[in-house]
C-alpha positions, 0 to 999 in steps of 0.5 A: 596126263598119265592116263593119255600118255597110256591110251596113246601107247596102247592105241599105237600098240594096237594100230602096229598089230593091225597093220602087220597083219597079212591078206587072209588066204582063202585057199586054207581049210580053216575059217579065215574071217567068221566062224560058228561053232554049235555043239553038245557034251558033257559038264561035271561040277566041283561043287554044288554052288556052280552045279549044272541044274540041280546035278554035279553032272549033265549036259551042256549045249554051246553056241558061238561066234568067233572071228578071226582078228589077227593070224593066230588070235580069235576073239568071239561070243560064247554061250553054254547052256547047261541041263541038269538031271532034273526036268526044266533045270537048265540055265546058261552055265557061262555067257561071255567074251573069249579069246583064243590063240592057235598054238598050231593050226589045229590047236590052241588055248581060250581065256574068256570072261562073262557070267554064269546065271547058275552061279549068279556071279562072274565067271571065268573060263579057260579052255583047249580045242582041237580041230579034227577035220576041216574042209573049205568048199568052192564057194568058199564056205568051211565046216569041221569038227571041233573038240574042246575041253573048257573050265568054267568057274565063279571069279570068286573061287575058282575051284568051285568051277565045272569042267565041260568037253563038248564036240562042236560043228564048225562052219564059216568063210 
């Protein structure tokens, strides 16, 4: 009974979110629906276990999806593959879910959960972004410039993480 009890309050919880939600306005230079984020930085590891290749530092290429579920809350699919110094030592430094809350329209914080194949484990990620310029088009269509600034670590320990800054192109509705 408790766990019913639980779902209802949860489902109505989450049915009162939705149904406050306002109209998107397509008239603002951010994405107001879906959004895709592609871009290339930097990544240093704190340790070796989580390292990026076979190196502590590297390059990282990301890759996401993220749709806008209510004013201020964007969930999405984030991957980050990593390329260490060493020829054909890449792996995906995180692949998972994220969510993301904008403090301001042009800045805010990511938590996500998913899994390193560098680390062979679960991981964790937590980050901060900031969009630099934004343009919406006449047909509706926005692009920008995003930075982001994430840590990526194993549940396990976090303190064996790597800490990644990635500028990323930004286009969506």
């Amino acid at each position: 009974m408790r766990k019913v009890t639980l779902l209802l309050i949860v489902a109505l919880a989450f049915g009162g979110a939705l149904s406050a939600q306002e109209a998107a306005d397509f008239t603002l230079p951010a994405p107001q629906f879906l959004a895709f984020d592609i871009g290339a930085g930097l990544g240093f590891s704190f340790s070796e276990e989580y390292a990026i290749g076979t190196d502590q530092a590297g390059g990282v290429t990301n890759f996401g999806v993220r749709i806008s579920a209510l004013e201020n809350l964007i969930v999405g699919l984030d991957s980050l593959i990593a390329y260490g110094g060493n020829p054909g030592s890449t792996g995906f430094l995180f692949t998972g879910l994220r969510f993301g809350y904008n403090f301001i329209p042009q800045a805010g914080a990511t938590i996500g959960i998913g899994y390193s194949t560098l680390a062979s484990k679960v991981a964790v990620s937590l980050g901060v972004y900031g969009d630099l310029f934004q343009k919406r088009a006449a047909n509706g269509l926005t692009t920008g410039l995003k930075i982001r600034i994430d840590y990526f670590a194993p549940v396990s320990d976090s303190s064996k993480g790597t800490i990644v800054f990635t500028p990323a192109f930004s286009f969506g509705l």
